[in-house]
Structure formats: C-alpha cells, structure tokens
Backbone as a chain_set.jsonl record, in Angstrom:
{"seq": "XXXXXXXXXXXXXXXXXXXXXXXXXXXXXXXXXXXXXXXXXXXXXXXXXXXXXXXXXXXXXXXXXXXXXXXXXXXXXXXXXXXXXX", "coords": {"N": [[38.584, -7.606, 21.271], [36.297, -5.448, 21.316], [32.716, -5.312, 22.194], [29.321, -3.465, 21.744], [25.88, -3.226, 22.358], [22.71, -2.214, 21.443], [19.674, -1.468, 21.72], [17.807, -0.424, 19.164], [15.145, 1.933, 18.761], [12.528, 1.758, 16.384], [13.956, 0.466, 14.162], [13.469, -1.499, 11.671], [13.419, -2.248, 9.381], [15.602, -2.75, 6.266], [16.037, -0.497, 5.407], [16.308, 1.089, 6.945], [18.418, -0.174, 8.163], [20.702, 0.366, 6.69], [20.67, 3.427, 6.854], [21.757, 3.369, 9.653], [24.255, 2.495, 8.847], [25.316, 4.279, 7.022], [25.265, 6.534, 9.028], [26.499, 5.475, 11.396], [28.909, 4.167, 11.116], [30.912, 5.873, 10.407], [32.196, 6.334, 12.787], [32.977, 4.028, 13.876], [34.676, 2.713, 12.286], [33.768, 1.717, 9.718], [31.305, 0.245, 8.179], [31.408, -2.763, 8.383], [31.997, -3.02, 11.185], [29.373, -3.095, 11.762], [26.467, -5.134, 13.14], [23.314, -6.345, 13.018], [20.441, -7.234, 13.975], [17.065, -7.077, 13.011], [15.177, -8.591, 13.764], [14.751, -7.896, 16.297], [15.433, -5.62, 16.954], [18.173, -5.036, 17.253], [21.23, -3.774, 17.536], [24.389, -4.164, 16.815], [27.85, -3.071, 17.775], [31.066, -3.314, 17.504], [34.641, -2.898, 17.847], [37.847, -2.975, 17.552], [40.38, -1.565, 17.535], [40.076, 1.547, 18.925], [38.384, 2.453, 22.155], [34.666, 2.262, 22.282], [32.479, 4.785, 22.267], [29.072, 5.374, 23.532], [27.694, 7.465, 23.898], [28.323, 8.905, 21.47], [27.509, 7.206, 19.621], [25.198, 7.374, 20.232], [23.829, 9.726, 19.724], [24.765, 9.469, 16.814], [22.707, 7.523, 16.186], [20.538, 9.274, 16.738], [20.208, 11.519, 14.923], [19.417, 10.188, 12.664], [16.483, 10.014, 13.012], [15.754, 8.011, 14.673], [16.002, 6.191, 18.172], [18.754, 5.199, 20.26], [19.267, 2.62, 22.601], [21.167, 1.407, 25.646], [21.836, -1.667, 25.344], [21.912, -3.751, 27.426], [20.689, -2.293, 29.231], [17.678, -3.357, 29.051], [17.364, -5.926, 28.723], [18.633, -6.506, 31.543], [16.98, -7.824, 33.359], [16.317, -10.013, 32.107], [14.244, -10.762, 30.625], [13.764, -9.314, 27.152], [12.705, -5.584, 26.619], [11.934, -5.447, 24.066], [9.982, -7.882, 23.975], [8.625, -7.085, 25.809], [6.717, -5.867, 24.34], [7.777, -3.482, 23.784]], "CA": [[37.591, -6.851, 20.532], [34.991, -4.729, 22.431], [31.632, -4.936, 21.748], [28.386, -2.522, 22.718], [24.889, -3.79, 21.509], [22.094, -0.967, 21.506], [18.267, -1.736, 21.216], [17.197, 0.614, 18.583], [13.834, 2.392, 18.438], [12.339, 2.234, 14.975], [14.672, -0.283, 13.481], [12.453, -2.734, 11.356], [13.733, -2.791, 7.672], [16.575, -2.312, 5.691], [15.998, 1.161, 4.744], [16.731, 2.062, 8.459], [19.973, -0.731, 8.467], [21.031, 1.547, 5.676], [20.865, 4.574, 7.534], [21.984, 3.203, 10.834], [25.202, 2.089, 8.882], [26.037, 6.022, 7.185], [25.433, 7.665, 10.347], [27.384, 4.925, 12.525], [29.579, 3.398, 10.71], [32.633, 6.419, 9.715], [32.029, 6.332, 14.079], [33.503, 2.462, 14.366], [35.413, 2.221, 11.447], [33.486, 1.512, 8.532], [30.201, -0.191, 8.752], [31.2, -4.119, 8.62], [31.879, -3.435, 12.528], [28.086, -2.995, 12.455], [25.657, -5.89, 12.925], [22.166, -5.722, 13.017], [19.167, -7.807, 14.567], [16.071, -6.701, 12.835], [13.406, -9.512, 14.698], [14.889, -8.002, 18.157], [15.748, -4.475, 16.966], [18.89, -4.381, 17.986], [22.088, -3.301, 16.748], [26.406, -4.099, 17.591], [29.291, -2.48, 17.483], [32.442, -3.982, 17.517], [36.079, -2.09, 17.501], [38.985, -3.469, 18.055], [41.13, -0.266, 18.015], [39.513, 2.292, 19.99], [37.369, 2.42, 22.836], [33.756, 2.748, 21.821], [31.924, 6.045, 22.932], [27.915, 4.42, 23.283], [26.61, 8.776, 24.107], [28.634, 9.256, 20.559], [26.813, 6.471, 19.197], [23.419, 7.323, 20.376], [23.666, 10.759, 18.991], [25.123, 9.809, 15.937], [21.455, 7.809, 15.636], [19.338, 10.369, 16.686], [20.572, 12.258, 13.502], [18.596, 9.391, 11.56], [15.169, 10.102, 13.653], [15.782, 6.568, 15.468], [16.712, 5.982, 19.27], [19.72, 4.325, 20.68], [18.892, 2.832, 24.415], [21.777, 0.274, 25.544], [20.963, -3.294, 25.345], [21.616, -4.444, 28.782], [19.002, -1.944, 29.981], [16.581, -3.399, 28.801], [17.528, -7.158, 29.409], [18.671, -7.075, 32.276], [15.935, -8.514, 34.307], [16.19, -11.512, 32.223], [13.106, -10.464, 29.968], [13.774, -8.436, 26.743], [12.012, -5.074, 26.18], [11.326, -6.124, 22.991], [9.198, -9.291, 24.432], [7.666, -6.681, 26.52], [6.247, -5.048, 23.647], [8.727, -1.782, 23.431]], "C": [[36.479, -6.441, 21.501], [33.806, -4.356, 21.695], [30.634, -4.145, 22.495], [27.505, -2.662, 21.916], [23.662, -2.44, 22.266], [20.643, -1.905, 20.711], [17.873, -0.035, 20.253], [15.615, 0.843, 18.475], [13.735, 2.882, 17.005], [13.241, 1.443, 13.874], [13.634, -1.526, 12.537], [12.204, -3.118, 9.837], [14.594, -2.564, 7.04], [16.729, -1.369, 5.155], [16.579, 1.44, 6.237], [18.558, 1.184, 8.474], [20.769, 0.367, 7.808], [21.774, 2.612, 6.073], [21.467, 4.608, 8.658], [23.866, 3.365, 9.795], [25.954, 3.487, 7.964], [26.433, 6.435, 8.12], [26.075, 6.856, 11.594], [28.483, 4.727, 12.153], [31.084, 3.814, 10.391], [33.312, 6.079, 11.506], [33.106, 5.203, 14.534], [34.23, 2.067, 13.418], [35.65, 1.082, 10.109], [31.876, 0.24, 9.161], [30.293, -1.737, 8.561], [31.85, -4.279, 9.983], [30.423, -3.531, 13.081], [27.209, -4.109, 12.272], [24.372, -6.026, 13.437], [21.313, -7.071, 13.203], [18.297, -7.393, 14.466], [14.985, -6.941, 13.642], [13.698, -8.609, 16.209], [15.304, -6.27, 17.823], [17.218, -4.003, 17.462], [20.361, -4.544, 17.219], [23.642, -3.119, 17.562], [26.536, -3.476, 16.842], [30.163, -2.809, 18.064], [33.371, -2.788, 16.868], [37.297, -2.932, 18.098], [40.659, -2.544, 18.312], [41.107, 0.418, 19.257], [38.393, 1.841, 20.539], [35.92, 2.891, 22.104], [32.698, 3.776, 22.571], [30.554, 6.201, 22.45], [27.545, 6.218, 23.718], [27.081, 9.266, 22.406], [27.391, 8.367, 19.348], [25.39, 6.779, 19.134], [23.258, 8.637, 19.771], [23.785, 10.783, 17.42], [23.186, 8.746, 15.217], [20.724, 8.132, 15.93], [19.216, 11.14, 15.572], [19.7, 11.538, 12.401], [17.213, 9.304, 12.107], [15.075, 8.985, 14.352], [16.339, 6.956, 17.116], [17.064, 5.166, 19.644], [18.931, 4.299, 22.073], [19.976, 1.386, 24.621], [21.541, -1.119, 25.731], [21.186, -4.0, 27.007], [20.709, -3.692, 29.599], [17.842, -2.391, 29.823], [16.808, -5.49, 29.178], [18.113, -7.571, 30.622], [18.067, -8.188, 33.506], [15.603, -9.895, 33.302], [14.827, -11.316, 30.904], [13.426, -9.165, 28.56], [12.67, -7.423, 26.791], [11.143, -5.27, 24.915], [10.18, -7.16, 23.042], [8.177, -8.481, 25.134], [6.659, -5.89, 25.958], [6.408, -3.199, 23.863], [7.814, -0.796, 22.534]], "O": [[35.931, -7.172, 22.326], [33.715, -3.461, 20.855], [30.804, -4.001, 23.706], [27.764, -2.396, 20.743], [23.813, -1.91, 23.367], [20.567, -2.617, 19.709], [17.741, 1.1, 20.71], [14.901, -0.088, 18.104], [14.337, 3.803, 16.454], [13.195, 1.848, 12.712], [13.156, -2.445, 13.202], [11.375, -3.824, 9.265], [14.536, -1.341, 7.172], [17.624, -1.277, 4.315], [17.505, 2.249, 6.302], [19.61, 1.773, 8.721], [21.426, 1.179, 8.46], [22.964, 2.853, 5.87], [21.863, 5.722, 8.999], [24.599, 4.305, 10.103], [27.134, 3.722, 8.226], [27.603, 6.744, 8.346], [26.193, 7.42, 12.682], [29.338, 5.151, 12.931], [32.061, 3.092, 10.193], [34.472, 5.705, 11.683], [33.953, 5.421, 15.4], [34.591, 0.897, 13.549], [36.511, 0.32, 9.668], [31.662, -0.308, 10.242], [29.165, -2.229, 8.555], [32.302, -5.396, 10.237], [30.105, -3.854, 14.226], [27.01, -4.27, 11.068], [24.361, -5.731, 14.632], [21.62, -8.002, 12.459], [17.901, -6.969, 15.552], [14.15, -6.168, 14.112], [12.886, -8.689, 17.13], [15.488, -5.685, 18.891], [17.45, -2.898, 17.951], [20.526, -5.42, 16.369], [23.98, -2.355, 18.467], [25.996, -3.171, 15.778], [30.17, -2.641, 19.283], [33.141, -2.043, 15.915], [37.335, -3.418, 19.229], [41.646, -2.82, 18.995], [41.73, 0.174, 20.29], [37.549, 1.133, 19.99], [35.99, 3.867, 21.357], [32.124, 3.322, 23.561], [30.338, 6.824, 21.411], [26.372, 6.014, 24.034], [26.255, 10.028, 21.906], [26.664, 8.896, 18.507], [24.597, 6.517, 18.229], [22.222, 8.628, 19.107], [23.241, 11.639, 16.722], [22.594, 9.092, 14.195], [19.719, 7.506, 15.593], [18.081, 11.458, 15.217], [19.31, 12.136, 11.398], [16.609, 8.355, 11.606], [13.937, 8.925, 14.819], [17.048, 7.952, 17.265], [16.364, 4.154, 19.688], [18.281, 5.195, 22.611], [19.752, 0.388, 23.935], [20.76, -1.403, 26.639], [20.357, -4.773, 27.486], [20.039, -4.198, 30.499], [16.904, -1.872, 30.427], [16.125, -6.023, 30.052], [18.182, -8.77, 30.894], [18.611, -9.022, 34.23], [14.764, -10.725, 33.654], [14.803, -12.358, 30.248], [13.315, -8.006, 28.96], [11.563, -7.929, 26.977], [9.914, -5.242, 24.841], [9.445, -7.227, 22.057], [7.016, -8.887, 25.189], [5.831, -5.286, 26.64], [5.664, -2.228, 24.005], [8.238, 0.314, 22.211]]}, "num_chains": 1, "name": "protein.A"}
C-alpha cells in the first residue's frame, strides 16, 4: 500500500475534511483512503492499486480554496512547519 501525506493550508474543521474528501476522494478511490490530522493539518492518501499522482492531488485541493504542500517538506529538518507556526 502506498501512502503520500500532504500538510494542508487551511485545514482546521470538519467542514474543510468534508470538502477535502469530495474533491480528493473519486482521485484515490473513494474517500476511506483519506485520513485526516486536524491538530497538525495534515492529510493521507493511501492506494493500493494505482500509483498516486501528489501534482493531481494538489490541484484537485486547490479547487476547494485550500493548499496542498507535501509533508516531508516541511518535516524534514526534524521540526514540523506546523510547530513553526505555518
């Protein structure tokens, strides 16, 4: 199973999970591949079919006024963005 975790901008209540999981979810093959981290903003996807296509992804939530940015950019140094006040 291949996962790809995405810090979302603007994620911070279940009105946006909501929306994340319309506009992602026909993407990955129904939205209980999608799981969601409100306190940390951040948002999987799991497939176990197909490869997952993370510029498809980020477009499909720009369509919901939110931005995708991939989660190891921002942790890599060991320090979330999130912690850094994103």
């Amino acid at each position: 199973m291949k996962q790809v975790a995405f810090l979302i901008k603007g994620l911070d209540c279940g009105d946006e999970v909501a929306l994340l999981k319309r506009a992602v979810g026909p993407l990955v093959g129904g939205e209980l591949n999608l799981d969601f981290d409100l306190l940390n903003s951040k948002m999987t996807v799991r497939s176990t079919a197909a490869e997952i296509d993370p510029e498809s992804i980020r477009a499909a939530v720009a369509t919901t006024g939110m931005t995708a940015f991939p989660w190891k950019d921002f942790c890599a140094a060991g320090v979330c963005a999130v912690q850094e006040n994103f």
